[in-house]
C-alpha angles and dihedrals in degrees: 000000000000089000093055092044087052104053088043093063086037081062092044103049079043096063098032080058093052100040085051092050091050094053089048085057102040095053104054091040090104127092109229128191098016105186103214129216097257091053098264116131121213121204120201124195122177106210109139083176103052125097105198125028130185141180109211115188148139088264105067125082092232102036091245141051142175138260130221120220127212114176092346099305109120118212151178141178118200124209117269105293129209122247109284144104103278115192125200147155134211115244110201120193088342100307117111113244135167128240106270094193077060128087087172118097146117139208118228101183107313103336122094123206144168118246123204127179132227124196134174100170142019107265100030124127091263093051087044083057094042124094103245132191092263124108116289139225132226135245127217137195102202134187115213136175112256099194076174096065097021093244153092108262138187134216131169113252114195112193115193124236120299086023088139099054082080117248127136124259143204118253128229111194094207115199123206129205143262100298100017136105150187088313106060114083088049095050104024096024093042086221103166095046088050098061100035088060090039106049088043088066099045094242086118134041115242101263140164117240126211118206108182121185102256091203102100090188095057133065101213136334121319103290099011089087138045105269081082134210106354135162105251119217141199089252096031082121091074108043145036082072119001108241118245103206134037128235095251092052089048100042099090092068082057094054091042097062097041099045077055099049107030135059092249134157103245098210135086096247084074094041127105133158124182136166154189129247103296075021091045086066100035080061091047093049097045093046097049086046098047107038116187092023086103146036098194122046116182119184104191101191089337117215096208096213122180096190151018087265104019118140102240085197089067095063111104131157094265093052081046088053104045090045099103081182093053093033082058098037090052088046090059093043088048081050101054091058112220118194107232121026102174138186132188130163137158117266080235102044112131089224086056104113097041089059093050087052083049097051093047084049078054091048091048084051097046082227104157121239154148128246133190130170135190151186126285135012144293097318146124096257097068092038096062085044094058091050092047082057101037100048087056093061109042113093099016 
């Protein structure tokens, strides 16, 4: 009798097996998105039981759009899309989901989407975010010593291709945003995909890119260090706890490392540091402390901060202007000549207007710089725009 029970359950767990592989199977049998030849992107969801379906991304007008069913297989084709990196996300029956048909997806704070690329032409933004056939460079996640903040600390290193023959390269200090982290530039900014491409062609010198984590009250991105497995936030950079020292306080123990552990130039022609938005002011604020550290000096939708906890909305060109620290520090900046101090933001960007205050700071001042605007807001599009750009132009 215990053999026949046993072989019973033995058929069971059989078949349960079975039917569980086939609907692993089944359900990720469709393609979605399939980019088309024209440029037009079609998204597929299977949900027999659900009533409403959307598709929400970057690449519709409104933000949002609806999807037909047909037996129970919900679709929609977008119109023909420029070359770029689109991101989106399914809503069913009003709850946010991603695209299961989809692998490809990335985490900006606490919200999850898809991605999806679309190219024309070798050499368009979608091909530069593309990974290509060309060498490629490596990424590290690194732990270093920060004497500054009184903790270990990790930040993301990527080193181009050939690194290890030997030579020495050039260093980019790359800055993230509020609510970012080491991993950033490398999953939202598509870095490392940038450079390689660039630097294949020969658009970009070789050249080694620091990513620190921003955040001076964390150790490392949100699950990577000891405090567990927390919920991150947008001002998670000013609380919990409230941080004690500034990047730019604390960036020497940064340089330091990696000037010890890297093949690196060790002069400030082959020096950079950029940033975007709350690293757009950490850049502003470390190369203005530090004159003479850098000869290329890139703000991407600068958040001009004068503090740890400053409120960047209440600059203005008459606080610029009434500031006798910042007035010295930007005349010895102005002094030690860099050779590219450059600004972009969105003609959208919420920040816009605190940057224009800041340029004309830097007119009243007859500091040089470049300037480029473009379309949209403060988002990663134009981010990975402004370090294509910018990455053409550092250590020519």
């Amino acid at each position: 009798m215990k053999r026949i029970l046993l072989f019973i359950s033995t058929l069971m767990l059989c078949a349960m097996s079975s039917l569980a592989q086939e609907a692993i199977f089944n359900r990720n049998d469709l393609t979605s998105p399939e980019v088309n030849a024209d440029g037009t992107v079609t998204f597929r969801l299977y949900a027999p039981k659900a009533i409403t379906v959307e598709v929400q991304g970057d690449f519709l007008q409104n933000g949002k759009a609806a999807m037909k069913e047909e037996n129970g297989l919900w679709t929609y084709t977008s119109e023909s899309l420029a070359p770029e990196l689109y991101s989106y996300h399914f809503v069913v029956n009003g709850i946010d989901m991603l695209d299961p048909s989809s692998v490809y997806h990335t985490r900006d704070i606490t919200t999850f989407n898809n991605f999806f690329i679309v190219t024309r032409n070798k050499g368009d933004v979608g091909d530069l975010y593309s990974v290509n056939e060309v060498p490629h460079g490596d990424v590290h996640k690194v732990w270093y010593d920060s004497p500054t903040l009184g903790m270990k600390r990790r930040m993301t290193v990527y080193t181009p291709a050939g690194y290890d023959k030997g030579e020495k390269y050039p260093v980019l200090y790359l800055f993230h945003g509020a609510g970012g982290d080491e991993e950033a530039w490398t999953t939202l900014g598509r870095a490392a995909q940038i450079l390689d491409n660039l630097i294949a062609t020969g658009k970009a010198k070789p050249m080694i890119v620091v990513m620190p984590n921003g955040n001076m009250n964390a150790q490392a991105a949100a699950g990577e260090w000891s405090k567990g497995m927390y919920k991150p936030s947008f001002m998670q950079h000013v609380s919990d706890p409230v941080p004690t020292k500034s990047m730019e306080e604390s960036f020497p123990d940064i340089q330091k490392y990696v000037e010890s552990h890297y093949n690196v130039l060790k002069n400030r022609q082959n020096r950079a540091v950029a940033g975007l938005s709350m690293g757009g002011g950490h850049t502003y604020a470390v190369s203005k402390q530090y004159p003479g550290n850098f000869d290329y000096i890139g703000l991407f939708s600068a958040a001009i901060l004068y503090g740890i906890n400053a409120n960047f909305m209440d600059v203005n060109l008459q606080s610029l202007q009434a500031d006798q620290t910042l007035s010295r520090q930007i005349d010895a900046l102005k002094a030690a000549k860099p050779k590219l101090y450059w600004i972009g933001i969105g003609n959208t960007d919420f920040l816009y207007n605190i940057n224009k205050d800041y340029r004309s700071y830097l007119d009243g001042k007859q500091f040089p710089y470049e300037y480029y605007e473009s379309e949209g807001g403060h988002i990663w599009r134009n981010w990975r725009l402004y370090l294509t750009i910018f990455a053409q132009k550092v250590f020519k």
